[in-house]
Every structure is written in C-alpha cells, then in structure tokens.
KOLTI-298627 format. One record per residue (C-alpha): x, y, z. Coordinates in pm, whole numbers, padded with zeros to 5 digits, always signed. Example, Ala and Ser with C-alpha at 12.3 -4.5 7.8 and 13.67 -1.06 7.14 Angstrom:
+01230-00450+00780 +01367-00106+00714 
END
This chain:
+00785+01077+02002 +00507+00954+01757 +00413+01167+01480 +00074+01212+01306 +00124+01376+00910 -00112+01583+00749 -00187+01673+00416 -00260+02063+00363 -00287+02380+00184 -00416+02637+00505 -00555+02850+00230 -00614+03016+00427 -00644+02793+00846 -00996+02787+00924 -01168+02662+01232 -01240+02296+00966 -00879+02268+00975 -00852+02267+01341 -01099+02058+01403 -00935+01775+01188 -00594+01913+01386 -00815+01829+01711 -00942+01468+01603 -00640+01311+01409 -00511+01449+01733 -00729+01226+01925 -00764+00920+01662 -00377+00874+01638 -00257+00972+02012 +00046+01134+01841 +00271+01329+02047 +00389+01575+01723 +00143+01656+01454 +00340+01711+01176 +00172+01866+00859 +00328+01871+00479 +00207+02227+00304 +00156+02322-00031 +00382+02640-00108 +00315+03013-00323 +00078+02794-00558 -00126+02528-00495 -00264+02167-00634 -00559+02300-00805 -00341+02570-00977 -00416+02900-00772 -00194+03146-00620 -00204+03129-00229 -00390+03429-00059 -00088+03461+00149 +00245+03313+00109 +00387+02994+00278 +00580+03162+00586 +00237+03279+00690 +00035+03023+00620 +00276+02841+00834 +00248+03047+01098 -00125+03031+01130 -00085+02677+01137 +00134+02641+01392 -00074+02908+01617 -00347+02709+01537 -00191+02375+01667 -00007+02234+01444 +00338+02154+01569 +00577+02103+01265 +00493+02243+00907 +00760+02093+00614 +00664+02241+00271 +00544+01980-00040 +00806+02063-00347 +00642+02274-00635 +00702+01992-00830 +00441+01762-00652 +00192+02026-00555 +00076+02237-00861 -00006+01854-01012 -00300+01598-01021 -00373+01434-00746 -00207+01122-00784 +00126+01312-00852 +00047+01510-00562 -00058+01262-00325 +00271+01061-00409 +00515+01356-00312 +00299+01462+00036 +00333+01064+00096 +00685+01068+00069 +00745+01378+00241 +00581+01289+00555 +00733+00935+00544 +01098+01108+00526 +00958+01337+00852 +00915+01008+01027 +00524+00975+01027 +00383+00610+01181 -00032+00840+01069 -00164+01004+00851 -00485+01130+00861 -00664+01335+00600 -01052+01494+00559 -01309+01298+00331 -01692+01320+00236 -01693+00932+00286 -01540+00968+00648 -01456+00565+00635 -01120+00436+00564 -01229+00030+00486 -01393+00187+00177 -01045+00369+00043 -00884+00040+00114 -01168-00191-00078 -01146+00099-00370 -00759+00084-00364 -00767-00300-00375 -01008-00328-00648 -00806-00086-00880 -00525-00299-00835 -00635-00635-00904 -00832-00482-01232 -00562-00216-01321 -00548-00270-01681 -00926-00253-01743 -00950+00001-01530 -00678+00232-01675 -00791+00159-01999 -01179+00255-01956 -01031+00581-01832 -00863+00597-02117 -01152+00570-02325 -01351+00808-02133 -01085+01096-02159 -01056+00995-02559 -01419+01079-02581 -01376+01399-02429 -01495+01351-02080 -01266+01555-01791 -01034+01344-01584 -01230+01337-01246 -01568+01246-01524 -01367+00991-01675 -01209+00813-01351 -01567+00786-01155 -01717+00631-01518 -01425+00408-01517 -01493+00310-01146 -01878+00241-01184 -01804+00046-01594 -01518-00173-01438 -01601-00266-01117 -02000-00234-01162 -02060-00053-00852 -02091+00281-00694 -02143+00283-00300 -01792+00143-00159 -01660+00506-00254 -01760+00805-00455 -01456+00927-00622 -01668+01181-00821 -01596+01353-00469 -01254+01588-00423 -01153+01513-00084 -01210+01130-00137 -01013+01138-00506 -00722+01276-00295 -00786+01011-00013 -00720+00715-00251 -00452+00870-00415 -00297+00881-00013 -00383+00524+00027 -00247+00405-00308 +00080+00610-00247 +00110+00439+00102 +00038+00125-00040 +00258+00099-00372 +00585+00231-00141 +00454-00082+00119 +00523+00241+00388 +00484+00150+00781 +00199+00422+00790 -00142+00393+00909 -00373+00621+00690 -00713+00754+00892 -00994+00950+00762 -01190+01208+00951 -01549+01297+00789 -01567+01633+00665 -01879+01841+00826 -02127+02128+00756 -01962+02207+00413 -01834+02102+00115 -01521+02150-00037 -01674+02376-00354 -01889+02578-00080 -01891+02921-00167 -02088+03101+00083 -02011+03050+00456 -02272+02947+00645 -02113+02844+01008 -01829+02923+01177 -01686+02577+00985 -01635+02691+00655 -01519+02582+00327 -01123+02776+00276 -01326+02858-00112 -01597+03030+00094 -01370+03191+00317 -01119+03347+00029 -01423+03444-00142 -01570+03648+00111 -01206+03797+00216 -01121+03900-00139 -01447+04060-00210 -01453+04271+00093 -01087+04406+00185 -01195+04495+00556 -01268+04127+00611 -01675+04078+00715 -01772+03933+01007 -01879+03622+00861 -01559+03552+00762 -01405+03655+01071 -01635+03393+01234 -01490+03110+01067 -01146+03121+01113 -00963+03172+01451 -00842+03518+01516 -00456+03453+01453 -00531+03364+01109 -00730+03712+01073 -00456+03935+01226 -00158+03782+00963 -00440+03807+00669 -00475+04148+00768 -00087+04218+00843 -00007+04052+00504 -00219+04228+00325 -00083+04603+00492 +00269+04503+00477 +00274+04354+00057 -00051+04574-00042 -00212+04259-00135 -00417+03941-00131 -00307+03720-00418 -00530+03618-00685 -00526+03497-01038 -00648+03891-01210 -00358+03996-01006 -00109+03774-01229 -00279+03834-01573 -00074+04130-01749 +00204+03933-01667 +00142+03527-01782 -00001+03759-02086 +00331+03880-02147 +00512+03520-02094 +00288+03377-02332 +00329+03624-02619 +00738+03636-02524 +00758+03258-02576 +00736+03067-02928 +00502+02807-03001 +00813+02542-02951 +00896+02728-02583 +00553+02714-02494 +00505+02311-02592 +00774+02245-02345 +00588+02368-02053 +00473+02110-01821 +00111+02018-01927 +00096+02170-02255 -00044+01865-02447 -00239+01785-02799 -00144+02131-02929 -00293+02306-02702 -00049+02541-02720 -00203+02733-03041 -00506+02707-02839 -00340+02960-02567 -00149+03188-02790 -00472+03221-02985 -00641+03300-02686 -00413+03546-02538 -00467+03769-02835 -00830+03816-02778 -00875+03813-02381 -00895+04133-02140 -00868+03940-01805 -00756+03598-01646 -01147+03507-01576 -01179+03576-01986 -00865+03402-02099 -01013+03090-01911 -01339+03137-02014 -01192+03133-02371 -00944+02829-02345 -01194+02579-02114 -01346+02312-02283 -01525+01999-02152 -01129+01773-02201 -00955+02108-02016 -01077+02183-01702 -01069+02521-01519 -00811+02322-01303 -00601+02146-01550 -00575+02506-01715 -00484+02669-01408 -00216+02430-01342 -00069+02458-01702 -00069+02925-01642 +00118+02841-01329 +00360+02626-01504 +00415+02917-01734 +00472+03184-01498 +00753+02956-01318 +00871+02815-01634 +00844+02482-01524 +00933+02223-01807 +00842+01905-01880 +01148+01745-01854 +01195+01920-01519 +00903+01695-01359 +01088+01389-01521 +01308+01429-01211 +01069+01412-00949 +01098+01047-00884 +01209+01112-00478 +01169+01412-00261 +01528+01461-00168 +01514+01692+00156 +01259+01759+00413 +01220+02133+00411 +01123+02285+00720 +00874+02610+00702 +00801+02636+01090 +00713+02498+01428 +00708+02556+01794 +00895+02371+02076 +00726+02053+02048 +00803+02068+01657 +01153+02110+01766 +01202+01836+01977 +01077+01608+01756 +01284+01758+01454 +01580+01660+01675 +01471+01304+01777 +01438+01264+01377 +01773+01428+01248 +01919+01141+01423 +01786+00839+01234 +01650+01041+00881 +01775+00943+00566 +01700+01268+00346 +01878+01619+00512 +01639+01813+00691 +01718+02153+00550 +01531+02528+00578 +01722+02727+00319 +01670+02730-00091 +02077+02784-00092 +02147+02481+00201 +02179+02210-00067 +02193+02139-00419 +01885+02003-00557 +01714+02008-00894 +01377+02082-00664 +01500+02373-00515 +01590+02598-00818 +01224+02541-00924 +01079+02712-00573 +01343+02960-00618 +01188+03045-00972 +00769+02978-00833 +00913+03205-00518 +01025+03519-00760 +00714+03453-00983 +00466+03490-00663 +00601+03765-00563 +00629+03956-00870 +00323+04169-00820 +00476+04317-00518 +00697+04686-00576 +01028+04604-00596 +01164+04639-00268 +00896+04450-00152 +00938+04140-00370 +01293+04184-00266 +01229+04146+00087 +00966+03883+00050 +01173+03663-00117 +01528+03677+00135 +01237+03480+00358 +01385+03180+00096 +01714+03189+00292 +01611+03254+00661 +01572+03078+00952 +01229+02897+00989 +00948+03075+01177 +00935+02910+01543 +00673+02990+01784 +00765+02998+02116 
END
C-alpha cells in the first residue's frame, strides 16, 4: 500500500479540508492517506476547540484513513521547527507524498525558493537577522530578507502563511534527502486569516469564530463543515461543558506566572531578551487574556510568538526540554478505520521507530511533555471530568469501523 501524508490541525475538519483530502487523493493515487495532527495546542499557540481524540475522529469520518499525532514539542513552535517534526513523523509512517494547501498552488516555485535559500544561506540568514534586530516580526523580516537577497518577489510570496509552512515542508524533505514527493494543492474561496464565512469552504478561523460566539452553532457555520464534525462539536461541548479558548485559560497562566520567579520563568521555552519582566509586569495590571496580550505585543513579539511562549508556561515546557527534540522517536497513533489498519500492519513490519498509542507504552522524553500539555488542557474541566478526559492518554486508539 502507498501512503499519501498530510500536514494538519482539523481545528476544527471543514469541508476545505476535505477537499484537499479529495485531491491529494487524486494527485498522489495513494491507497492510505495518512495525516500527522497537531495535539491539545496548536502551532500558532491556541488551545484546540476540541481535543485530539475528536478531532481525530472527525477526520477519519471525514476520509482520512490514519491520523498519528505531531509531538508537543514540534507543534506549539515556528514553522520551521514545526515543519521539521510533521516531516519526520510522516516519513517514520512510511509516506512516498505529501501534499499540503498553499496560496501559490505551484510546487516548482517552493523548489526554486528552497534552492535559492540554499545556495545564498549566509546572506540570507543574515539579512533576516538584521531585519529582526531592527525590530521587524519574523514573518516581516523573512519576506524582506527574500525580496533584499535574492532581488525578487514573484517565484513565491512567503509573506503568505500557508506558503511559509510549504517551504519549511520542502526544506525539511530536502535537508533529510527523504524519498518523498511533496505536492501542493491551491487553497480556494478563502484565506487562511478569513474571519467571516462566506461559502460552505471556509477558513477553520472563520468557522471557530462563528461557533464560539454563538453556542447553538448558526447555520452558516453548520454549512461549512460536514455534519460529523457538527455532532462531536456539539457532543464535546455537552459532555466537558466547553469549547476551549484562550479567556478560558487566563485565571490560571495568571496564577503560573505570579507562582514562578523571574529565574523559573526565563527558563521557559521562548522567553528571550528579558522578556520575562515584560510578562510579570504585565500580569499585574491585566483583567483578561485578550488584555494581557494587548499589553505584552509589540511590533518584535507577535500575537503568535506570545501565544506560543503562555502555552509553554501552562505546560511548563523548558528550554532545555526542546534541546532534545532532534528525532521523533515513536509514531503515535490517535485513530483510523480499516484501511488505516491495514496499512499500520504492512508498516509495523519494516518501521524503524515503535508505533505506539499509549503515553505509558514507552519511555520517551516526548511523552512526559504531552502528559503535562494533556493535564494542562484539560484543567478547566471539573474534576472528574479532567479525570476522565485525560485516561483517553492510555486507551486504545479510536477506530472507525
């Protein structure tokens, strides 16, 4: 069986999502489509709406056939760091495809803009460099850098999200020299920052947007996703009493900060430049998450980059911790259906990294880190609830008949 990866969040599964499910699908011929998900908290450093296990689920009712979860460690980073660890994950899951969503649509121009920051990676590196030293944000400084350097602007626009992350897929390909063919599908009708749906394909900001600001879930938004994803955002939200989101999380990062001492807090994974008086300083004088990050966001520190750093702090996640993430060490399984299964056993055969569904299976650095980002997701929930939320760390997977 050949296997077509996927890079994803399914924050929540949207009718977008399966229609690049439908034509890397048809682009790739694969027999398994195989798709490597963020967990509890994702790249851009946001709570999921809904956990993983159900995010899963909708995936898999939506078509996908084998979800395997992207370590904590790789996906509450920058895209680079991120792309790197979904790379390697799917390569491990025995991938020959992957195929991901862009505004540019055309893959020659990911591999001209990949081949071009290699052959002038010093100046390149360095004009970032210079851009970020004069205060300009990191996705600011890198499309500066690309225009300065290479003195053009119409091979790719990296100022765009979904291509940033396609490079960062091609250059992770290409620096491991892995036998994978990368693909990119056009995005239509929306963009990735859309926040107002205005089709039945919809951006997943739009879509959360409209969901968290009316509970009984409008039609519009009801339009734009397919109806298994509605019944387990609906089911979720009866059976926790919630839909996650950053206000939700406030009282308590406010609490973590004010617990921890100005050494603690310097420790945390992306606490850099003393920024960490910045945040204590902050935390004294802010009512609500959308203040604190009003407060603390400067041109340098993006809404983002902040995000990522508050998630960091709720799972305690130090710096030296990331040190380790030089190789993904396991292939975790989240769910699939029969055609998932066959091809997990076809691949169990010949893999070289334990395929493994359980936080307690192995021993791995990794591992004690999602047990930590599981308990800190869940702590909103009543006790008995975060309780029974989190023994879904040492079930089975979720397979769909």
């Amino acid at each position: 069986m050949e296997a077509c990866g996927l890079v994803v969040e399914y924050n929540p599964f949207h009718y977008g999502h399966q229609y690049h499910l439908k034509k890397a699908r048809e682009e790739t011929g694969a027999d398994c489509m195989v798709a490597v998900m963020s967990g509890n908290f994702l790249q851009r450093g946001e709570p999921a709406i809904i956990d993983k296990y159900n995010r899963a689920k909708a995936a898999v009712l939506g078509g996908v056939d084998l979800v395997v979860e992207l370590p904590y460690v790789y996906a509450v980073q920058h895209s680079d760091f991120f792309a790197k660890g979904a790379v390697d994950t799917l390569y491990h899951s025995g991938v020959t495809a992957i195929c991901f969503g862009s505004e540019s649509g055309n893959i020659n121009s990911f591999s001209t803009a990949y081949q071009l920051q290699k052959e002038h990676h010093n100046q390149y590196e360095a004009a970032v460099k210079a851009y970020l030293n004069e205060g300009h944000a990191y996705p600011d400084a890198a499309t500066k850098a690309y225009q300065r350097v290479f003195g053009i602007s119409d091979i790719l626009d990296v100022s765009k999200p979904n291509n940033i992350l396609g490079l960062s897929y091609v250059r992770a390909i290409e620096d491991a020299r892995y036998p994978i063919k990368p693909i990119t599908i056009k995005r239509i009708q929306n963009n990735y920052h859309d926040t107002a749906i205005t089709g039945s394909i919809a951006s997943a900001t739009s879509i959360r947007k409209e969901v968290l600001n009316n509970p009984s879930a409008s039609e519009s938004a009801a339009d734009a996703m397919p109806a298994d994803t509605l019944d387990i955002l609906k089911s979720y939200k009866h059976t926790s009493g919630y839909w996650h989101d950053w206000e939700l999380y406030y009282s308590f990062l406010k609490y973590r900060v004010q617990m921890m001492t100005q050494a603690e807090l310097k420790q945390i994974e992306g606490v850099v430049e003393g920024l960490e008086h910045r945040i204590m300083r902050t935390a004294l004088e802010a009512s609500s998450f959308q203040e604190w990050m009003t407060a603390l966001k400067t041109k340098r520190y993006t809404w983002t980059r902040l995000q990522r750093i508050f998630v960091h702090i709720l799972t305690n996640t130090r710096k030296e911790e990331n040190i380790l993430a030089n190789s993904t060490g396991y292939v975790r399984i989240l769910a699939m259906n029969k055609t998932g299964q066959a091809y997990l056993n076809q691949q169990k055969k010949k893999a070289d990294l334990p395929f493994i569904t359980k936080i307690n299976q192995i021993q791995h650095p990794f591992l004690r880190i999602e047990e930590r980002a599981a308990k800190a997701y869940y702590s909103i929930l009543s006790g008995q609830k975060q309780r029974s939320f989190f023994l879904q760390e040492i079930k089975a997977p979720i397979i769909i008949k």
